[in-house]
N, C-alpha and C positions, 0 to 999 in steps of 0.2 A: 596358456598364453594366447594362442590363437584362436582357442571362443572369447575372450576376453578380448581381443581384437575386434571379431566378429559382429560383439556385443555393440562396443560401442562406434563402431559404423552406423550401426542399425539405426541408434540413436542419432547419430549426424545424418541420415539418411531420413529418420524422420523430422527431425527438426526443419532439414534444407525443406522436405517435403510439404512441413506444416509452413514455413516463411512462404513460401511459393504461392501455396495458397491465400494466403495473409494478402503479399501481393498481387494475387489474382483479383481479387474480392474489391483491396485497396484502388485497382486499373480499372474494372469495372464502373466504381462509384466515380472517378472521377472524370472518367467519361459520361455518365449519365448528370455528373454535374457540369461539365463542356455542354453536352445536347442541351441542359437546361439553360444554360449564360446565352448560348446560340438564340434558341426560341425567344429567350427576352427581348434580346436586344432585336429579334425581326420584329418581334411584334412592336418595341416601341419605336421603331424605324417606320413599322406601317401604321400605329398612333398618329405619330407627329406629320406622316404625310395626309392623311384620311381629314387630317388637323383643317389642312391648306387648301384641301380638295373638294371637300364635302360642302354643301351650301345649305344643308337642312338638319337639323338637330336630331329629327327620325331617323335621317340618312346614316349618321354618324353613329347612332345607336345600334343599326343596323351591321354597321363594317365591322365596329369595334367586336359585336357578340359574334360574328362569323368568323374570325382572327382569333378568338381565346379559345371556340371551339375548337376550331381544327388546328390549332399548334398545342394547344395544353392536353388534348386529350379527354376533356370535365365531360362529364354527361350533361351537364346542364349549366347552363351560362346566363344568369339575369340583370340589369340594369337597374336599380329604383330610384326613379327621379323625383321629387317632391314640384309638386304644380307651384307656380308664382302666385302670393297670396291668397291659394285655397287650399284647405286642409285636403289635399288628395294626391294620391300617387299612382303613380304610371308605373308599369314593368314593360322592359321592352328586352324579348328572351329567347334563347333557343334551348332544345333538350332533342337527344338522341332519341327520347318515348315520345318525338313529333316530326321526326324525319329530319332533324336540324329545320323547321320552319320558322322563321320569323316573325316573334306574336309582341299585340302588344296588350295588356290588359291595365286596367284602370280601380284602383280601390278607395276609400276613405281610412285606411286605420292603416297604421306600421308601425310596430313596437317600438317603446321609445327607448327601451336598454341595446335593441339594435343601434339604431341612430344616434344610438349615444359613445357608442363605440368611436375610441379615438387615433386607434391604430390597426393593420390587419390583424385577423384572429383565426384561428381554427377552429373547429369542433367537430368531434369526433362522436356523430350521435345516431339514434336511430331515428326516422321518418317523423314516426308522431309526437316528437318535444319540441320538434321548430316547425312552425307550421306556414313556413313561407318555402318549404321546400318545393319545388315543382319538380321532380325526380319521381322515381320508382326506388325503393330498397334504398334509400341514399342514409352512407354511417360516415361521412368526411364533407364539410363545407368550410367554405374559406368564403369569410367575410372582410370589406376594404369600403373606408370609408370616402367618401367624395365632397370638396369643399369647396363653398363659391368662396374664394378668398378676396374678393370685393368686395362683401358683404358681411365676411367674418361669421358663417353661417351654413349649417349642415345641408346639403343640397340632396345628398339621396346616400347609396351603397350600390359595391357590386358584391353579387353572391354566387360563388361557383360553387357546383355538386359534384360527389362522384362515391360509388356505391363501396367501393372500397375503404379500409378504415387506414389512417394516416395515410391517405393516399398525397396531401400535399406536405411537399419539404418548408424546410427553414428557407432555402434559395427561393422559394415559390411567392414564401408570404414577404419576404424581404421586394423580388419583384414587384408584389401587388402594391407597396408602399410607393414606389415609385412611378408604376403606370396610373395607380389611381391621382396619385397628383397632377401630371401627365394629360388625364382624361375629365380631370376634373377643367382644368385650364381650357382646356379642348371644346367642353361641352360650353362655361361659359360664351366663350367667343361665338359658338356655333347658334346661341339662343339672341345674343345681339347682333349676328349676322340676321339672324331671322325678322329680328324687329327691326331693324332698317328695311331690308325687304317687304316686309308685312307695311310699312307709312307706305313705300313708294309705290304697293301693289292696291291699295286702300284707296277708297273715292271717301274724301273729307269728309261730306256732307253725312251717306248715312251710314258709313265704317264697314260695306260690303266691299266686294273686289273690284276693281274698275278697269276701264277697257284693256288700258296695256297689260294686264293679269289674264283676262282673255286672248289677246293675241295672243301670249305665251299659251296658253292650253291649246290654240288652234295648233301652233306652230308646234310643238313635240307631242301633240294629238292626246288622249287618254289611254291609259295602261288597257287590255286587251281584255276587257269585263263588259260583260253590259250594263249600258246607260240609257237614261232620258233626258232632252235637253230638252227644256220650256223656254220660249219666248212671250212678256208677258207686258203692255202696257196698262194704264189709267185711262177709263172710259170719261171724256167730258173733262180731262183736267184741267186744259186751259181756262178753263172757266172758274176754275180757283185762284188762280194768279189773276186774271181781269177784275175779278169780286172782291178778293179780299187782300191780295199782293202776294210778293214771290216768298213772303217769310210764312206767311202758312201753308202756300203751295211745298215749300222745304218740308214743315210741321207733318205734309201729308207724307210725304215722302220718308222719312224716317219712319214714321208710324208702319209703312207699309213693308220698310226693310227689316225692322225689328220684328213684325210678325211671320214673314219669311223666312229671315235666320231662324229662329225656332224651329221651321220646319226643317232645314239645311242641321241645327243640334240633333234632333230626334232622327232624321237619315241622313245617312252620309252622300256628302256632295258637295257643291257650288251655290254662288249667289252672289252675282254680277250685275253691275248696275254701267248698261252699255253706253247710256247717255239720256238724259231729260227724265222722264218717267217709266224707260224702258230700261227691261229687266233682264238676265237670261238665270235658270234655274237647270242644273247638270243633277242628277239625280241617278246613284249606282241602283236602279230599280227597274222591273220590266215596266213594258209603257200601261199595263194594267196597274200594276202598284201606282206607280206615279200618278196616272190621274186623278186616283183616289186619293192620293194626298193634294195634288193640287185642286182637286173641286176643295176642299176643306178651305184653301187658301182663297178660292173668290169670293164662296159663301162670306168666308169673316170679313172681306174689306167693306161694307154698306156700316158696318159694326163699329169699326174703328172711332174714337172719342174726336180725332181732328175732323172725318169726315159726318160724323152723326152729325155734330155740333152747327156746321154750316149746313146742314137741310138740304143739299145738294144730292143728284142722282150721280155720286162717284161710282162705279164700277170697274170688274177687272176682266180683259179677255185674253185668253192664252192660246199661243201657239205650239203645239208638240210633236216632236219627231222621236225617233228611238235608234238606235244604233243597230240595229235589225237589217233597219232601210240600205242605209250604203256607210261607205266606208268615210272617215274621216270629220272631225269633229266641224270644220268649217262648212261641207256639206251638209252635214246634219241640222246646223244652226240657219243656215238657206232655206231648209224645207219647211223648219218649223215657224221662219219671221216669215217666209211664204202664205201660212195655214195662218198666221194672224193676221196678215195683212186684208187675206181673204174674206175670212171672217166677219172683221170688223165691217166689209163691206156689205156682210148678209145680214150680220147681226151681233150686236157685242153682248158682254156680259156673258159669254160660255168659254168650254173647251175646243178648240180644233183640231183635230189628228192631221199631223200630216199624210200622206201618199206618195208614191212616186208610181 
C-alpha cells in the first residue's frame, strides 16, 4: 500500500513537474511576445514621428532602416523604391556585413512576382534562390509590400534578412502590415514634401538650383568630404541679348545648364544658377579631378547649337577653389568668384585656380 502510495506521488510529482514546465515555456513566449508588441509599437511611435520630422525622402529612408535594425534584430534591412516614371529602382539599406552603413544602390529590373506580392510573406530559403538578398548565409526573409495609395499603385517593398530559419513570428509579419502602410503614407508625403521644396529651391528659367538653395548650403555648410566649387560666367554675353533679344540670350542659357547638369548626373554635386549668366558648380572631387571635368565643360560651350547658330565668340571662364583652402563653403565661393573676376581681367575663355 505504501509503494503504491509512493507510486502514485511520483506520478503527481511528475505531472506538477511536467505543468511547471509547460508554464515555464508558456511565460517565456509570452514574454518574448510582450518584448515583441513593445518593439512595434516604439518603432511605429518613431515612424509616425520621423513622419513629421524628416524633410527629405533619403532622410526618411535613412531613420526608418536604422530603427528596424536595431530594435528587430535582422541582419539586413532594405528599402526598394520604384523611380517616378522610370523603369528603375533604388535600395536604400543597411546590413550587419557593412558595419550597419547606410547605402544606397540603384538598378533597372525587380521581379515582378516580388512586386506583386500583396500582403507580408516569409520565406524560408537559402542565399542563391532570391537574389535580392544582400546578407551573408541568409535562410529567413520577410517581405512587405509598400503603396502609393493615391495612385492606387505598387511604389516599391521592404525586405528584411536574418541568417536564421523561421527566424520571423506571425507577430512580426502581422507588424510589417501595418508599418509598411504606415511607411508607405510616410514616404508619399515625404516625396511631395520634396517637390514643393525642389519648385521653390529651382530657378524657372533653366530648372538648376537658384540662389536661396545656395544660401542654404552656405548656411549648414557641406557634409565633411572634400569638394570643389566652380564659379563660372558667359564671355561677351551681353552681346546676345543686344543682337538678338533676351529670348535667345534665355535659349543660351538653358542650352548651357542642360550641358552642366550632365556633368552634375555623371558626378555627384551641385549646380546653381547665382544670377544672369552666372553659375556656381560644387563638385565632391579633388581640384585635380574637377578641373578635368570642368575644362570638358568650356571646351563644349563654342559647340552648343543656340551659340554656333549666331556666329558669335560666346565663351566660358571659370573660377575654382577646393575645400583644401579654408574652411566653409561661403569662403570658398569668395576665392573662387575672386580667381574669376581676375581672370577675366587677364584673360577669358580659361580655368583659374584660386590661392590664398
Amino acid at each position: 500500500m505504501l509503494n503504491m502510495n509512493r507510486f502514485k506521488n511520483s506520478i503527481e510529482n511528475e505531472k506538477i513537474k511536467m505543468l511547471n514546465d509547460e508554464l515555464r515555456i508558456e511565460n517565456v513566449n509570452l514574454n518574448k511576445e510582450l518584448q515583441e508588441f513593445k518593439a512595434i509599437n516604439w518603432i511605429l511611435s518613431q515612424v509616425i514621428k520621423a513622419s513629421g520630422t524628416i524633410d527629405s525622402f533619403e532622410g526618411l529612408m535613412k531613420n526608418i532602416t536604422d530603427i528596424l535594425m536595431g530594435v528587430l534584430g535582422v541582419d539586413t534591412c532594405s528599402i526598394w523604391i520604384k523611380s517616378d516614371n522610370i523603369n528603375r529602382y533604388t535600395s536604400y539599406s543597411r546590413s550587419i556585413y557593412n558595419s550597419n552603413e547606410y547605402e544606397i544602390d540603384i538598378c533597372s529590373y525587380f521581379p515582378d512576382d516580388i512586386l506583386k506580392i500583396k500582403e507580408t510573406k516569409t520565406l524560408d530559403i537559402k542565399k542563391e534562390n532570391f537574389i535580392f538578398c544582400k546578407g551573408e548565409n541568409v535562410n529567413s526573409v520577410l517581405i512587405s509590400p509598400l503603396e502609393d495609395f493615391r495612385a492606387n499603385m505598387r511604389m516599391g517593398v521592404i525586405i528584411v534578412e536574418h541568417r536564421n530559419k523561421n527566424f520571423f513570428s506571425e507577430n512580426t509579419k502581422r507588424f510589417f502590415d501595418i508599418l509598411s502602410t504606415q511607411l508607405s503614407i510616410a514616404a508619399v508625403n515625404s516625396k511631395l514634401f520634396e517637390r514643393i521644396n525642389e519648385i521653390t529651391n529651382k530657378d524657372t528659367l533653366t530648372m538648376c538650383y537658384n540662389r536661396k538653395y545656395f544660401d542654404k548650403i552656405i548656411s549648414e555648410n557641406l557634409c565633411e568630404r572634400e569638394y570643389t566649387l566652380a564659379v563660372f560666367d558667359l564671355d561677351n554675353f551681353k552681346i546676345v541679348n543686344d543682337l538678338f533679344g533676351h529670348k535667345k540670350g534665355d535659349d543660351v542659357l538653358v542650352q548651357i545648364s542642360e550641358l552642366a547638369q550632365k556633368i552634375i548626373e555623371d558626378n555627384e554635386g551641385y549646380l546653381i544658377r547665382i544670377g544672369g549668366d552666372e553659375f556656381v558648380i560644387i563638385l565632391y572631387k579633388s581640384m585635380e579631378e574637377s578641373v578635368e571635368i570642368l575644362e570638358k565643360l568650356r571646351k563644349s560651350v563654342p559647340n552648343l547649337n543656340a551659340i554656333r547658330d549666331m556666329g558669335l565668340n560666346i565663351s566660358m571662364t571659370i573660377g575654382v577653389a577646393c575645400s583644401d583652402l579654408i574652411d566653409g563653403v561661403d569662403k570658398i565661393f569668395n576665392l573662387a568668384d575672386m580667381a574669376l573676376i581676375e581672370g577675366k581681367k587677364n584673360c577669358k575663355n580659361k580655368i583659374y585656380i584660386a590661392s590664398i
